[in-house]
DRENDO-1510 file (C-alpha; in Angstrom, 1 decimal, always signed):
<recs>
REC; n; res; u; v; w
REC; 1; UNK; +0.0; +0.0; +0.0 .
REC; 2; UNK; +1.7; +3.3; -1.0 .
REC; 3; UNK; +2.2; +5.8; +1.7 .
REC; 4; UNK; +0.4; +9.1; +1.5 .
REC; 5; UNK; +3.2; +11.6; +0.2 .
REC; 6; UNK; +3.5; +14.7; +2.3 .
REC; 7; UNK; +2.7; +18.5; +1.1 .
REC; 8; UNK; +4.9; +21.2; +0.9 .
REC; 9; UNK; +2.8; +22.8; +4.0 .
REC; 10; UNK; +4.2; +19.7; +5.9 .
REC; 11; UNK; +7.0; +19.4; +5.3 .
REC; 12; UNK; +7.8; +22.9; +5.9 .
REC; 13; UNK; +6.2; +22.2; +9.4 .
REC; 14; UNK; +7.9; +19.4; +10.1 .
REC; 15; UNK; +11.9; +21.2; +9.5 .
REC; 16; UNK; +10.8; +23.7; +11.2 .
REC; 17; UNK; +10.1; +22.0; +14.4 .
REC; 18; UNK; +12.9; +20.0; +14.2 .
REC; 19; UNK; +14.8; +23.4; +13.5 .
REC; 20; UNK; +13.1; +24.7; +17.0 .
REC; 21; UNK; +14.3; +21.1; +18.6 .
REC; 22; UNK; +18.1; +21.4; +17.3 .
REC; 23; UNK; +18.1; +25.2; +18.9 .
REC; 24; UNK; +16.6; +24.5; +22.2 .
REC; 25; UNK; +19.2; +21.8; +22.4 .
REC; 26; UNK; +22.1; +23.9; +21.5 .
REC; 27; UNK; +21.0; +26.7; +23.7 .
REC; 28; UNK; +20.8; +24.1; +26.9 .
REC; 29; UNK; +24.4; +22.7; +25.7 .
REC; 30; UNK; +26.0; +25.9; +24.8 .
REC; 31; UNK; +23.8; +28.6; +26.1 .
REC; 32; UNK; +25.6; +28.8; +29.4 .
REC; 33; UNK; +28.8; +29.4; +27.7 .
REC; 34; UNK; +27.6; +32.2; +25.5 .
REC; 35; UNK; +26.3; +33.8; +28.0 .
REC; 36; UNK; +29.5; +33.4; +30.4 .
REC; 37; UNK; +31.9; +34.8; +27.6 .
REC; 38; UNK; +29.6; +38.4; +27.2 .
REC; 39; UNK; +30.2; +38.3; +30.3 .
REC; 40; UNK; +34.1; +38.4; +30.4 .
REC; 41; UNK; +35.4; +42.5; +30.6 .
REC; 42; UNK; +38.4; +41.3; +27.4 .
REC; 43; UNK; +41.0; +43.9; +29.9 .
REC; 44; UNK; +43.5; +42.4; +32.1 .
REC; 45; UNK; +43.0; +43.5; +35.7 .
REC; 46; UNK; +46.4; +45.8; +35.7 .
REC; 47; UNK; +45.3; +47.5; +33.3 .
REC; 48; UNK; +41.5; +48.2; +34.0 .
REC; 49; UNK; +40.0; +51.6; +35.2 .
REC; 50; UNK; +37.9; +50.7; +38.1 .
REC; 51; UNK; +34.6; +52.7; +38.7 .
REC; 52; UNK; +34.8; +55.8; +40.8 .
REC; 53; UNK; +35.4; +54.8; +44.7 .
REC; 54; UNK; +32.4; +55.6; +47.2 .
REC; 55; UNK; +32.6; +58.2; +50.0 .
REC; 56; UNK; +31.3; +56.2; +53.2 .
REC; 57; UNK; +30.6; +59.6; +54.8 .
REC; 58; UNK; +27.7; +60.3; +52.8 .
REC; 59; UNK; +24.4; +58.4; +52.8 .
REC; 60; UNK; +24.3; +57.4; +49.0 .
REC; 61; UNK; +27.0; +54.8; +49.3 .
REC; 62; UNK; +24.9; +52.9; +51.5 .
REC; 63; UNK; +22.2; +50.6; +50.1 .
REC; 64; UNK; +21.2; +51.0; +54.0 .
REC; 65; UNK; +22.7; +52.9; +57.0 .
REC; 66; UNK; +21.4; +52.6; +60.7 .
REC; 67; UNK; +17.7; +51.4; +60.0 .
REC; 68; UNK; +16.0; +50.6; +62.6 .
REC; 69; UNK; +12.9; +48.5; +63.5 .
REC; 70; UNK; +10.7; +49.3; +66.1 .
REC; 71; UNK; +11.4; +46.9; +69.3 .
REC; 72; UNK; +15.1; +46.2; +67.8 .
REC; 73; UNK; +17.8; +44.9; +70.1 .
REC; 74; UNK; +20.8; +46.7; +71.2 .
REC; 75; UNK; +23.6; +45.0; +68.3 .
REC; 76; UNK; +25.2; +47.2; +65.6 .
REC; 77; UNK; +24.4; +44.9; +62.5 .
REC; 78; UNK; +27.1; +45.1; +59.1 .
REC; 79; UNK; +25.7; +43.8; +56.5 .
REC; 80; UNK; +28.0; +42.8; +53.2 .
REC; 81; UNK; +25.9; +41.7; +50.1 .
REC; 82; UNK; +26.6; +38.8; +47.6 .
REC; 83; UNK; +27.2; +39.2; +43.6 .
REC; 84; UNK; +24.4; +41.7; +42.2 .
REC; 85; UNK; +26.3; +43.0; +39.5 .
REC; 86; UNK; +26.7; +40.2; +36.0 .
REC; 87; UNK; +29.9; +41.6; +34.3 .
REC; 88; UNK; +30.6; +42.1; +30.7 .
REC; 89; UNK; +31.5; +46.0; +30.9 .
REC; 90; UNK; +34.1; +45.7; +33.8 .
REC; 91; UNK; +35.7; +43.6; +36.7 .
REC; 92; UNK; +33.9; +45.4; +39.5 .
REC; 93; UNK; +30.7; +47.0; +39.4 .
REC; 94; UNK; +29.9; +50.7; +40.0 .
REC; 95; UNK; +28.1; +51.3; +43.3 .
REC; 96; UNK; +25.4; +53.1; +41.0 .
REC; 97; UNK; +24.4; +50.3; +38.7 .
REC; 98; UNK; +21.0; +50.2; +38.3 .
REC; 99; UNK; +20.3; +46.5; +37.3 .
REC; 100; UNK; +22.8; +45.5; +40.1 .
REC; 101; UNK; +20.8; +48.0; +43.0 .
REC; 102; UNK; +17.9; +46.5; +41.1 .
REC; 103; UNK; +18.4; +42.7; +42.5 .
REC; 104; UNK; +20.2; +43.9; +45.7 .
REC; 105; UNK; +17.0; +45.9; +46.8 .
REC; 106; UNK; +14.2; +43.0; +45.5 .
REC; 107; UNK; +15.8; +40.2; +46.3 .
REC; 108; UNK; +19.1; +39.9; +48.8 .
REC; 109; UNK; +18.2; +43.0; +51.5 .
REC; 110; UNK; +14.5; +41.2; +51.9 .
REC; 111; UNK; +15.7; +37.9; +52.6 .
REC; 112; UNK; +19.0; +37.7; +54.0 .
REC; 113; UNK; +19.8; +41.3; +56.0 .
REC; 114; UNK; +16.2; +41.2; +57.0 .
REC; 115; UNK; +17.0; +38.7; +59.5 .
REC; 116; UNK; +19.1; +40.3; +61.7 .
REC; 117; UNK; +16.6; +43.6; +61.9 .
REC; 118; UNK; +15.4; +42.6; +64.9 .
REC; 119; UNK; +18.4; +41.9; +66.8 .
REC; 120; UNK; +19.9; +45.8; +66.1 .
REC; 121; UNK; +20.2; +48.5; +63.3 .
REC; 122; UNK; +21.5; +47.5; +60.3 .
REC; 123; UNK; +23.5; +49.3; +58.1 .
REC; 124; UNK; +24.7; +47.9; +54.5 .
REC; 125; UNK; +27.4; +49.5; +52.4 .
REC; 126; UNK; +27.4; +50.0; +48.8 .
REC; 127; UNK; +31.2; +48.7; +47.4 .
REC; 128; UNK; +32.8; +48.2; +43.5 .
REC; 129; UNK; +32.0; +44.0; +43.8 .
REC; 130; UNK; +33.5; +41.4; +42.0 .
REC; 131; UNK; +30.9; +40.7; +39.2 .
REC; 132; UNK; +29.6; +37.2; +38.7 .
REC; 133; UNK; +32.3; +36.7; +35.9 .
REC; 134; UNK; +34.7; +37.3; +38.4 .
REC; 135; UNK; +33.3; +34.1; +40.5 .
REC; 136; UNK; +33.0; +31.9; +37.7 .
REC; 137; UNK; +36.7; +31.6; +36.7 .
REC; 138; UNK; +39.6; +31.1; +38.3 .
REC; 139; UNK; +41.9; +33.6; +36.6 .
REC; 140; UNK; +44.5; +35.9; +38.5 .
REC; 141; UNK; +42.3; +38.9; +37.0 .
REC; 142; UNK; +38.9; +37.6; +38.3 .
REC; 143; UNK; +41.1; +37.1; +42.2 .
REC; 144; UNK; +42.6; +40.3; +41.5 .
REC; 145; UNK; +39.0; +41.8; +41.2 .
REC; 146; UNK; +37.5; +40.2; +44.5 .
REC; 147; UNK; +41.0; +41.3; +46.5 .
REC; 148; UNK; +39.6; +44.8; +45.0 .
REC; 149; UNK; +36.6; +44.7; +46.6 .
REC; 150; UNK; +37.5; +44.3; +49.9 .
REC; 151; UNK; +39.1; +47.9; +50.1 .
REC; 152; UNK; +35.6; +49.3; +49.9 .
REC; 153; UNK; +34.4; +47.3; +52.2 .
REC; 154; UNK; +37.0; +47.6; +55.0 .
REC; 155; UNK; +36.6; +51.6; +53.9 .
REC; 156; UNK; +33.2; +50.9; +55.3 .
REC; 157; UNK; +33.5; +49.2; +58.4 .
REC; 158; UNK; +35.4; +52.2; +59.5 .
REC; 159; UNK; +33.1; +54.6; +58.6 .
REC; 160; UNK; +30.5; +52.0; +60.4 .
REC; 161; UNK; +32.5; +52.0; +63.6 .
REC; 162; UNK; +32.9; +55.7; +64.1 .
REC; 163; UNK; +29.3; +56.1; +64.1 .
REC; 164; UNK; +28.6; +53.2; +66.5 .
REC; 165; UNK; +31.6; +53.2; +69.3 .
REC; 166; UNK; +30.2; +50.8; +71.5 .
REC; 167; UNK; +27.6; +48.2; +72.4 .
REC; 168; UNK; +27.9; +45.1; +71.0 .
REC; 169; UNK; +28.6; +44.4; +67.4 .
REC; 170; UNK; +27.0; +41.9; +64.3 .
REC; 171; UNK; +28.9; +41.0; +60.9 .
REC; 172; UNK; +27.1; +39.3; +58.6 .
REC; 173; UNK; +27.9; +38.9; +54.7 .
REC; 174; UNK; +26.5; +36.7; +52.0 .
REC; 175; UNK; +28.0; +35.0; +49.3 .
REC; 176; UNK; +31.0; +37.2; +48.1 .
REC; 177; UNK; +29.7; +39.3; +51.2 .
REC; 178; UNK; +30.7; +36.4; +53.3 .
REC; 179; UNK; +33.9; +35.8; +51.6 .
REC; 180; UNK; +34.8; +39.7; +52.6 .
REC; 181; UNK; +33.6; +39.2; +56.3 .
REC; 182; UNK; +35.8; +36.4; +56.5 .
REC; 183; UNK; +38.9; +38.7; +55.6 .
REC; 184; UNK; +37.5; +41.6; +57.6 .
REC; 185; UNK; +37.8; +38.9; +60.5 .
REC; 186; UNK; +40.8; +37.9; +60.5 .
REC; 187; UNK; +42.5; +41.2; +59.4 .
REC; 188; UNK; +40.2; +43.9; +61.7 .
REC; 189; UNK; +38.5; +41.9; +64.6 .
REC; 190; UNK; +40.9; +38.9; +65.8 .
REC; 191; UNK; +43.7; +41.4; +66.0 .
REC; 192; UNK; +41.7; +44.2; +68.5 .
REC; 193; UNK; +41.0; +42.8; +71.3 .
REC; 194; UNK; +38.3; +45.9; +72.2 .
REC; 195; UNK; +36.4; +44.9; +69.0 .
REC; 196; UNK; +36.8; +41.3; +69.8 .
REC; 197; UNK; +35.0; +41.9; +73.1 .
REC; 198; UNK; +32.2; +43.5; +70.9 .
REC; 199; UNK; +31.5; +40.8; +68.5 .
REC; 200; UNK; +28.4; +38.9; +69.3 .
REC; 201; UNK; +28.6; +36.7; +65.8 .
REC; 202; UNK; +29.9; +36.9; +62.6 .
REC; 203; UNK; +27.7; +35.4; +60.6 .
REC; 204; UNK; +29.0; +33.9; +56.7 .
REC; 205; UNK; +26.2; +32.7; +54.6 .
REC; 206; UNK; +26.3; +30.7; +52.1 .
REC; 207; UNK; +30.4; +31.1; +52.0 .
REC; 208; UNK; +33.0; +28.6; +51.7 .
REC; 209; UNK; +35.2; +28.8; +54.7 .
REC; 210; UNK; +38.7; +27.4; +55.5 .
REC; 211; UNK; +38.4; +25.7; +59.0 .
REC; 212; UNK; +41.7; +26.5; +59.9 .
REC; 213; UNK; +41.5; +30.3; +58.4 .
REC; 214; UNK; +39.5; +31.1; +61.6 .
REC; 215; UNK; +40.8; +33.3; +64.3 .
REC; 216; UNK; +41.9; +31.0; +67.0 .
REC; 217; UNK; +40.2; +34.1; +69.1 .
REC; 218; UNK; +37.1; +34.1; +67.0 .
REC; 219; UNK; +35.9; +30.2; +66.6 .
REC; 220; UNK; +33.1; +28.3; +65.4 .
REC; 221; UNK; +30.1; +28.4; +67.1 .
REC; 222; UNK; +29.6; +25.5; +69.5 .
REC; 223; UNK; +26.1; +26.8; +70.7 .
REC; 224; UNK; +23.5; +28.9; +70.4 .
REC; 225; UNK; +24.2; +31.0; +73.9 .
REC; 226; UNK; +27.7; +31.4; +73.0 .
REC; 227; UNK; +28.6; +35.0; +71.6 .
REC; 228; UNK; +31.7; +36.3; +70.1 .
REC; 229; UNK; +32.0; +33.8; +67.3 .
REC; 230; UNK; +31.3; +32.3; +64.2 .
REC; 231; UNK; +28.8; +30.9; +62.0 .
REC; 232; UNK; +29.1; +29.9; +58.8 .
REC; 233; UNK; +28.5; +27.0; +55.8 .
REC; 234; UNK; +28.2; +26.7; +52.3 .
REC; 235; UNK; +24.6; +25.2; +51.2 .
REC; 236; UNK; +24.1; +22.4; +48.8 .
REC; 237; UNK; +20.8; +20.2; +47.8 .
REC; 238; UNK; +20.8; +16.9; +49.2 .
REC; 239; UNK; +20.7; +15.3; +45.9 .
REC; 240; UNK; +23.1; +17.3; +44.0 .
REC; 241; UNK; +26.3; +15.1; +44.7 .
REC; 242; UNK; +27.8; +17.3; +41.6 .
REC; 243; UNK; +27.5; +20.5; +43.0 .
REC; 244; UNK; +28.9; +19.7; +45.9 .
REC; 245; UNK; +31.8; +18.5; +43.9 .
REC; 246; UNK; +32.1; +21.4; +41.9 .
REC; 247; UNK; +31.8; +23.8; +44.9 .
REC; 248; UNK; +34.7; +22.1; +47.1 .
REC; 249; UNK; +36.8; +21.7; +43.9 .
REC; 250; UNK; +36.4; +25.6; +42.7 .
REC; 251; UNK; +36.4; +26.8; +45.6 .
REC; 252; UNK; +39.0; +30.1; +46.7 .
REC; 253; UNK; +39.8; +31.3; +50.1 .
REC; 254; UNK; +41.9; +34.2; +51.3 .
REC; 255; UNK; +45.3; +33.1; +53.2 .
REC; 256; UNK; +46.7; +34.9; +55.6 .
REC; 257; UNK; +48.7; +37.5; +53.4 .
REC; 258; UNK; +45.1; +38.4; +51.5 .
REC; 259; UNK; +45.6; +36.4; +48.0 .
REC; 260; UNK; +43.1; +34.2; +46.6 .
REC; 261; UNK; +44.0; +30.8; +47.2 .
REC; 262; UNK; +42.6; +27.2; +46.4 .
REC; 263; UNK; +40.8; +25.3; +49.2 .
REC; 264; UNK; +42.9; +22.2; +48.1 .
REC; 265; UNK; +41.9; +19.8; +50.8 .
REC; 266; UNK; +41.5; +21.7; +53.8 .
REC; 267; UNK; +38.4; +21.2; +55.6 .
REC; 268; UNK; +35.7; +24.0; +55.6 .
REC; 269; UNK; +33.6; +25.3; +57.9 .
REC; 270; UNK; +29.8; +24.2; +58.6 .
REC; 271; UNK; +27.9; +25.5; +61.6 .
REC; 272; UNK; +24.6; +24.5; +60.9 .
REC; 273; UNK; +22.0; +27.9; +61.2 .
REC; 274; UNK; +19.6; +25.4; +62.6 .
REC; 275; UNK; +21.1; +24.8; +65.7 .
REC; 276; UNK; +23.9; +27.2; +65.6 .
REC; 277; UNK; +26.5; +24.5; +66.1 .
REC; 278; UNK; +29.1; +22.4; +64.3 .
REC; 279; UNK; +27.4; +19.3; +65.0 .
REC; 280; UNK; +27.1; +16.7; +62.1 .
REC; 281; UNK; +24.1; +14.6; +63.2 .
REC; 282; UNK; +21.1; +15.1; +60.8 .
REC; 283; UNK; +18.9; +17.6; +62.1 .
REC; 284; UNK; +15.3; +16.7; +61.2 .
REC; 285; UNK; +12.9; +19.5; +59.8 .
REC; 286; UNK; +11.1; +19.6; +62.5 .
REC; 287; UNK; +13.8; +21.8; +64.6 .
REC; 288; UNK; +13.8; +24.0; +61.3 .
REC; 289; UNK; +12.3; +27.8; +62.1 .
REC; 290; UNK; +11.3; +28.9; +58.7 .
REC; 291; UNK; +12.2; +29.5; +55.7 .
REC; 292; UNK; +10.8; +32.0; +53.2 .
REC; 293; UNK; +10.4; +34.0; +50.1 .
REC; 294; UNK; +10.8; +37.7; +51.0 .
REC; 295; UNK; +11.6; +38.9; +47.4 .
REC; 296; UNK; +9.8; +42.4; +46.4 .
REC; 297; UNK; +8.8; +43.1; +50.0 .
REC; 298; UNK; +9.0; +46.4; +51.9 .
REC; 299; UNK; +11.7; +46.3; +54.6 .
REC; 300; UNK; +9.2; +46.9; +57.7 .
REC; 301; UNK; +7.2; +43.8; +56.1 .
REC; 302; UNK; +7.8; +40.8; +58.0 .
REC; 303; UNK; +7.5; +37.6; +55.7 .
REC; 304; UNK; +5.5; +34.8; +56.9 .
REC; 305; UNK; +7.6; +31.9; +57.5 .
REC; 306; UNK; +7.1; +27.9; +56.9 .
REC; 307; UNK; +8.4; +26.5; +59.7 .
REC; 308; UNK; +9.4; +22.6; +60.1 .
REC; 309; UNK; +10.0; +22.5; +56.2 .
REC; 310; UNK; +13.6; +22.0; +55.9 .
REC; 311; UNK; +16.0; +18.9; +57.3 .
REC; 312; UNK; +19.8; +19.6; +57.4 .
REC; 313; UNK; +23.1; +18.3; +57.9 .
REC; 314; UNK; +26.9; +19.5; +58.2 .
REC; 315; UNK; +28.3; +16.5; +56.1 .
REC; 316; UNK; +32.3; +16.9; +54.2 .
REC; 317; UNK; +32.4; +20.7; +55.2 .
REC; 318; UNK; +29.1; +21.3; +53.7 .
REC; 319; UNK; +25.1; +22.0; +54.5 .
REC; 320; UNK; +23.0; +19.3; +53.0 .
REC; 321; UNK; +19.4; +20.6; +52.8 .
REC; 322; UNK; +16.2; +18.8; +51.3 .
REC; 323; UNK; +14.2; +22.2; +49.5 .
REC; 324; UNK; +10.4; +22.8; +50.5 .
REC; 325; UNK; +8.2; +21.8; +47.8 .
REC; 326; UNK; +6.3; +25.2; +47.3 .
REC; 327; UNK; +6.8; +26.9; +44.0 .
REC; 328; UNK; +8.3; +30.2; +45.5 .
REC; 329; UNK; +11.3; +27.7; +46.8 .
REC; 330; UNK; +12.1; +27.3; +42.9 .
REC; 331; UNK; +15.1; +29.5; +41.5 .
REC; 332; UNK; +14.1; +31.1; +38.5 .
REC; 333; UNK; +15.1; +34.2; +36.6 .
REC; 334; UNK; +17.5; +34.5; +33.7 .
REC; 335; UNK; +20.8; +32.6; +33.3 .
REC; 336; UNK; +22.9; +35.0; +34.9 .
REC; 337; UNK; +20.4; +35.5; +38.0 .
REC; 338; UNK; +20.4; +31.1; +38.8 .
REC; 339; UNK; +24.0; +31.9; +39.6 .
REC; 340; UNK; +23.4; +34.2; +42.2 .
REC; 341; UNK; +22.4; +34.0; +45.9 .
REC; 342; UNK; +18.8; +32.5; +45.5 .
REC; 343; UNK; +15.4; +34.9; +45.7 .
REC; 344; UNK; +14.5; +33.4; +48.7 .
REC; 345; UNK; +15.7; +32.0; +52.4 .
REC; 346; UNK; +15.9; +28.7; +53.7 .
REC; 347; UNK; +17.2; +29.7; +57.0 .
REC; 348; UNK; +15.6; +32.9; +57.8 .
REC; 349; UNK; +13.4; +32.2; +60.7 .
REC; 350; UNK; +16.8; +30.3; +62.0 .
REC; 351; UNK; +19.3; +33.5; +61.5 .
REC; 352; UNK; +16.9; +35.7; +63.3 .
REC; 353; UNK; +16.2; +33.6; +66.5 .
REC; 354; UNK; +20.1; +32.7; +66.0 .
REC; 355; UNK; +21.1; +36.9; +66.2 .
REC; 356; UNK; +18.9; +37.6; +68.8 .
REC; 357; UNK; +20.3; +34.4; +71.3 .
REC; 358; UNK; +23.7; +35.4; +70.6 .
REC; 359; UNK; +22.9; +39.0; +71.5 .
REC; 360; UNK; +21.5; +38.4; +74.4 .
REC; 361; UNK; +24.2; +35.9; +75.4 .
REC; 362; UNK; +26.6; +39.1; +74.7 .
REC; 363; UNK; +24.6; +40.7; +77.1 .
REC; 364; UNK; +24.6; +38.5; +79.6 .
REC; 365; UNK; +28.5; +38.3; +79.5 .
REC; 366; UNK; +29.0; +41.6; +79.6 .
REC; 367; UNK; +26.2; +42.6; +82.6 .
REC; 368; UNK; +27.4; +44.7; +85.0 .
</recs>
């Protein structure tokens, strides 16, 4: 029985989709990597013109400075961001990048300096950050751009600490944010014993720490009514044993002479959020105190928080985590944006009850 033959109308329909399937294929395969590459400045580091520096004395180089919540705690909170800005124009971004104040506004204040509102003011400087090229790759330009960026920010904490001379002290940082905290630790904090007395907790989201990088004078956090130390981890899905990979195998840390070095195999840090120790049993979600998706809100909004959602373990230096099944626990967004700190918080209801305990147990220790 002869076939049918097909018409012209079909067989135009038919190339076409399989032109459609051959592109979304290629995009999927090689998308990334276009992408990546615009991203890429084409100016070694020695010879690019960074943007112009910030002057911490006036308000405009701070995405926030000294806000305050009604019934806040006594704490100073400094707040350092994570990666806003992509890349493609230069190594650092300007402080005045719209697309970059765009993300850091909608998306990383709400959920991850939110947290720490109620345990003090919280102030949040604006600094020339590595762009996301500059994480991505390994070169000496791309270190040479995140060493940059810890100028500002130590520019900043100064500034900070002259208008808040006392009381007790939080340092928080996300991301890059976190990788700059780290450095401000060891560099400004363990070596001043009068600010050391004044830490309550550093905290270092989401950041890949070297374990024995700490201040022997600034540890891990054993517990939560222990003040004057550390927590920090670096997050990974429970069933993403390749991004775990990748992370400890990419991963950079600053040694003691502020370079850029690789992790190789020394152990990093995890102290759970959770329960605010180093512990490595598996913590079940029911000791979880909410996550959430904060993204768009006003800062005096309080999220509401799913609780009991999210079961955790420190396990080889990082934070395994099963993800809450609700659709705003998705990561979505544009190439560049999956790459960044996620538009929402896993551990928010755990940082906030965190800050305020270690507060308090600053307080405690230094009654009287």
């Amino acid at each position: 029985m002869q076939r049918p033959r097909l018409t012209i109308g079909q067989w135009v329909g038919y190339v076409g989709l399989a032109l459609v399937v051959l592109f979304t294929v290629l995009v999927a395969v090689f998308g990334g990597a276009v992408v990546r590459s615009s991203l890429n400045p084409r100016v070694p580091f020695q010879t690019y013109e960074p943007p112009p520096a910030p002057d911490y004395a006036q308000a405009g180089a701070w995405a926030m400075r000294d806000v305050r919540d009604r019934g806040a705690g006594p704490a100073s909170v400094f707040f350092v961001h994570s990666t806003t800005y992509d890349g493609g124009e230069g190594w650092n971004g300007a402080t005045d990048d719209e697309q970059a104040l765009a993300y850091l506004r909608r998306v990383v204040l709400p959920n991850y300096a939110a947290p720490f509102a109620r345990a003090g003011d919280v102030s949040a400087p604006l600094y020339r950050q590595a762009s996301l090229y500059a994480r991505l790759t390994p070169r000496d330009d791309a270190r040479e751009a995140r060493r940059f960026a810890y100028g500002d920010v130590e520019r900043a904490f100064d500034a900070w600490l002259a208008r808040h001379p006392d009381g007790p002290i939080i340092l928080a940082g996300v991301e890059q944010g976190g990788e700059l905290v780290d450095r401000l630790l060891r560099e400004r904090v363990a070596p001043d014993a009068a600010l050391r007395r004044r830490l309550a907790a550093a905290y270092l989201i989401d950041t890949l720490v070297a374990v024995d990088g700490l201040p022997k004078d600034v540890p891990a956090c054993q517990r939560r009514d222990q003040a004057g130390c550390v927590v920090g981890w670096a997050q990974v899905a429970e069933d993403d044993d390749a991004a775990a990979r990748r992370r400890l195998e990419s991963a950079l840390v600053f040694d003691a002479r502020g370079q850029l070095v690789e992790r190789a195999d020394r152990a990093t840090l995890c102290v759970n959020p959770v329960t605010g120790s180093t512990d490595t049993a598996p913590v079940p979600s029911r000791l979880h105190h909410g996550a959430t998706n904060a993204t768009g809100l006003e800062w005096e909004a309080r999220p509401a928080l799913i609780a009991r959602a999210v079961p955790t373990q420190c396990r080889d230096g990082l934070l395994r985590f099963e993800r809450p099944s609700q659709e705003s626990f998705r990561t979505g967004g544009n190439w560049a944006d999956r790459r960044k700190t996620p538009p929402y918080s896993l551990f928010y209801g755990d940082l906030e009850l965190d800050a305020q305990a270690r507060v308090g147990a600053w307080l405690d220790r230094n009654a009287g």
